[in-house]
Phi, psi and omega in degrees: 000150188271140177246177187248164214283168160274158174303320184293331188275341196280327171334274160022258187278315151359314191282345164249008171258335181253060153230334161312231206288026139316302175278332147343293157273355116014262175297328196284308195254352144320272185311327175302307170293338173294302167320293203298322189251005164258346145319298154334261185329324103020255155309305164274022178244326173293308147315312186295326169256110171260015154319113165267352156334301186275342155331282144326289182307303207290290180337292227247345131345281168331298191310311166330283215298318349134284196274347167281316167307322181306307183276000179270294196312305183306331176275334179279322192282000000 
């Protein structure tokens, strides 16, 4: 016979499967806001210009930026 867990153990495991996808879900909406906002940017370089020279430059600006803000915002919190 099965006996059943205690609060404390369901407490437990409750606490490592939702820390287990905590970092996860993160990386996940990390990147989703980067893509989104260096797209933007993107795109409204793409309309002002049709340099792809300058195209280029503003997308890999953006992307700079983008992971130092990520990486600031991820050190203070």
């Amino acid at each position: 016979m099965h006996t059943r867990p205690t609060i404390r153990e369901l407490e437990a495991h409750r606490a490592l499967h939702a820390s287990a996808g905590a970092g996860l879900a993160e990386v996940i909406l990390g990147g989703q806001d980067g893509l989104v906002n260096v797209l933007g940017v993107i795109l409204g370089v793409a309309a002002a210009s049709a340099d792809q020279r300058i195209i280029l430059a503003a997308g890999l600006a953006a992307t700079f930026a983008e992971s130092v803000s990520m990486a600031a915002g991820v050190y203070t919190s």
